[in-house]
N, C-alpha and C positions, 0 to 999 in steps of 0.2 A: 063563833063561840069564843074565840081569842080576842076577836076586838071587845068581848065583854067581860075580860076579866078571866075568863074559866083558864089553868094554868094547863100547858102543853102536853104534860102528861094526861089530865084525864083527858082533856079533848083527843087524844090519841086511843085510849082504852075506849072513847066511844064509840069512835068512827071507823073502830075494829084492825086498826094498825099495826100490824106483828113488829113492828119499828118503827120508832118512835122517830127516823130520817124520817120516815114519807112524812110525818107529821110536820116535820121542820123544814122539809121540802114548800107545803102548802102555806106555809107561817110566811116564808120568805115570799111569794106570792099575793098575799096581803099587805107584807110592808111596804113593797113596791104598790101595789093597788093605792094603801094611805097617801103615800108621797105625791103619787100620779095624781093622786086628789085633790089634794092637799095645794098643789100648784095651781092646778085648773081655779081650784076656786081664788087662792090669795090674786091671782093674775087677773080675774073678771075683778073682782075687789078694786084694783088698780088701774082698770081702764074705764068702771064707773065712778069714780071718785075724781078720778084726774080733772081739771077744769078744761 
């Protein structure tokens, strides 16, 4: 729901969070997830392109 925009607070009133940490807990776990991603793919990008 984060990666789509929905803002931290309500993602957290949904997923039933009595604090809005756990929430920020999970958050921080996606942006790692992005980056980790995010490498994987620019780095295939770079070794099919490469001549």
């Amino acid at each position: 729901m984060l990666s789509q925009g929905c803002s931290i607070e309500n993602v957290s009133r949904m997923v039933g969070h009595s604090n809005i940490k756990q929430t920020q807990h999970y958050a921080k776990i996606l942006a790692k997830s992005v980056v980790d991603d995010y490498m994987r793919v620019g780095q295939s990008l770079i070794e099919n392109t490469t001549p």
